[in-house]
C-alpha positions in Angstrom: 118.1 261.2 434.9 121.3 259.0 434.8 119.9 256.0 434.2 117.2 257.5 431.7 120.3 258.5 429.8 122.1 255.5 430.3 119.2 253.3 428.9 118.3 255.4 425.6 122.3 255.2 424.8 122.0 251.4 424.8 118.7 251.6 423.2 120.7 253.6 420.4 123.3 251.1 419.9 121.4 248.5 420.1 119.0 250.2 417.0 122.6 251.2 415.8 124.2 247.5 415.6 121.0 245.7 414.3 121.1 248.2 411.3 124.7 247.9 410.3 123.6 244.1 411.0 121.0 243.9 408.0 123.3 245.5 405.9 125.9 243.3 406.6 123.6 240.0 406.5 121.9 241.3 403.2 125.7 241.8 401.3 126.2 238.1 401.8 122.5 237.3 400.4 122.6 238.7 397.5 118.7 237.5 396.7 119.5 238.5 393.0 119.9 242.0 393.8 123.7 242.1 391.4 122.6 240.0 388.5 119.4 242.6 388.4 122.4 245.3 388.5 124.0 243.8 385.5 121.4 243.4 383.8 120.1 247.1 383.5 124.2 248.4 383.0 123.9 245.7 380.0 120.7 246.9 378.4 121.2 250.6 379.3 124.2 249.9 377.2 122.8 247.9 374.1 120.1 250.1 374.1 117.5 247.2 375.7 114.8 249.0 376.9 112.5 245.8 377.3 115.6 244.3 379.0 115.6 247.1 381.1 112.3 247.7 382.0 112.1 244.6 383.4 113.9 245.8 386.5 111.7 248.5 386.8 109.2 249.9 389.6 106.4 251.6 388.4 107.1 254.3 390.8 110.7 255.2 389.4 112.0 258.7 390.0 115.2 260.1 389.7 118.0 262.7 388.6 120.1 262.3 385.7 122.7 264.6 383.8 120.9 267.2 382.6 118.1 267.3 385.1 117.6 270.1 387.6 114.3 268.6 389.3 112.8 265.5 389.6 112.1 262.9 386.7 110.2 260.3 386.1 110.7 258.1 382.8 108.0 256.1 381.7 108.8 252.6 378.8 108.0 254.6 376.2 110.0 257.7 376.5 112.9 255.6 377.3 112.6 254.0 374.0 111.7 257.7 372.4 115.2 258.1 373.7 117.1 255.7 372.0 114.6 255.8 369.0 116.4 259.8 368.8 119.9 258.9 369.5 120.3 258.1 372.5 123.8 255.9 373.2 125.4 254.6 375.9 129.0 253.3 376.0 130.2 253.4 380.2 131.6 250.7 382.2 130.7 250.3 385.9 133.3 250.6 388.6 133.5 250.0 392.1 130.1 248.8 393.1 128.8 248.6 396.3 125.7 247.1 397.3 123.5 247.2 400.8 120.3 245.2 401.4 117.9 246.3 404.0 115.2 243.6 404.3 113.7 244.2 400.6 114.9 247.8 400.0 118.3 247.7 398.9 121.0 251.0 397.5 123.5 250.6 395.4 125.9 252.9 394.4 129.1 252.8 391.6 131.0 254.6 389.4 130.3 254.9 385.6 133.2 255.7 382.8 132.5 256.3 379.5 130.2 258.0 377.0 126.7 259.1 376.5 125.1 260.4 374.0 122.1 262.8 374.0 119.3 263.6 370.8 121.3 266.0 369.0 124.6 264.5 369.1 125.5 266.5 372.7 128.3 263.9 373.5 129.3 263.5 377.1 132.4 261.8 378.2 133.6 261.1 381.5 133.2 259.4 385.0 129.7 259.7 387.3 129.1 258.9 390.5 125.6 256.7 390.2 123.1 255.6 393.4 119.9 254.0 392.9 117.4 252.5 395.6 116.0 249.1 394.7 112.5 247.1 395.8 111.8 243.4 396.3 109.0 242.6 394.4 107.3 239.2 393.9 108.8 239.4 390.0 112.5 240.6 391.8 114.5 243.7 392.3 112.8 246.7 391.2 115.1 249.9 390.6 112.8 252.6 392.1 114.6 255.7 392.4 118.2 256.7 390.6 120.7 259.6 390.6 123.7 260.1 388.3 126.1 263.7 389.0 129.3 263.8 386.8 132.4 263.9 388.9 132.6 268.1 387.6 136.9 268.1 387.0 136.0 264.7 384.9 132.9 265.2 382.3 133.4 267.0 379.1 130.1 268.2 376.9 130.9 268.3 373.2 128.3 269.2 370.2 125.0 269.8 369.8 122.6 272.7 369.4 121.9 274.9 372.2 
C-alpha cells in the first residue's frame, strides 16, 4: 500500500511539473498568440469588427457586462452593435498569457469606457479572461469573460 501510494505521488508530480512545464515553454513561444491579442483590443476599440473577427472561432462563447447566461455573438450582431452605438475607449493592463500546446488563456485588466445602445455609459476597471485556439489561419479567441471589479464600475444613462 506504501509503495502504491508512493508511486501515484510521483506520478502526480511528474503530471504536475510537465504542466507548469508547457506553460512555461509556451510564454517564451509566443507563436503569435500577443500580436493576435492586440489586435482584437485595437479593433474592439476603433470599432473593427472585420479586424476583429478575424481572430475569431466559430465556436465563441462567453460572458460579458450585462450578461447573466451564456452568449454567443455572431459577425453580424457584433457590427449591429456598433452600427447602434456601441463604443469602446479601455486600455489593457497587466496581461498575462499561458500556452498549452495550441490552447492558450489569457487574462488582463481593462480601464476605461464602454458604451452601450442607448447611451448606458459604463466607466471603470474589468477583470477580462479569454481562452484561445491554434488554428491553421492562427489564434482563434474561442471563449471570453469580462466582470467589472464591483467598488470600480459606474453605470450612467440610458433607459431602463
Amino acid at each position: 500500500m506504501r509503495r502504491f501510494a508512493i508511486v501515484l505521488l510521483v506520478l502526480m508530480v511528474a503530471i504536475g511539473a510537465s504542466v507548469v512545464t508547457m506553460g512555461a515553454v509556451g510564454e517564451r513561444e509566443d507563436r503569435g498568440l500577443n500580436p493576435a491579442l492586440d489586435t482584437v483590443m485595437q479593433a474592439w476599440n476603433s470599432g473593427d469588427v472585420d479586424a476583429f473577427w478575424e481572430h475569431v472561432d466559430p465556436s465563441l462563447s462567453g460572458f460579458s457586462f450585462r450578461q447573466d447566461l451564456l452568449g454567443s455573438l455572431s459577425k453580424e450582431a457584433f457590427q449591429g452593435l456598433y452600427d447602434a452605438g456601441y463604443q469602446v475607449r479601455v486600455v489593457e493592463k497587466h496581461r498575462r498569457t499561458h500556452i498549452y500546446g495550441d490552447t492558450a488563456v489569457a487574462t488582463s485588466y481593462i480601464e476605461g469606457a464602454i458604451t452601450l445602445p442607448g447611451d448606458v455609459v459604463m466607466t471603470g476597471t474589468w477583470r477580462m479572461s479569454s481562452v484561445w485556439v491554434l488554428r491553421d489561419a492562427g489564434w482563434r479567441m474561442a471563449h471570453y469573460h469580462h466582470s467589472p471589479l464591483v467598488s470600480e464600475v459606474v453605470t450612467d444613462g440610458g433607459a431602463n
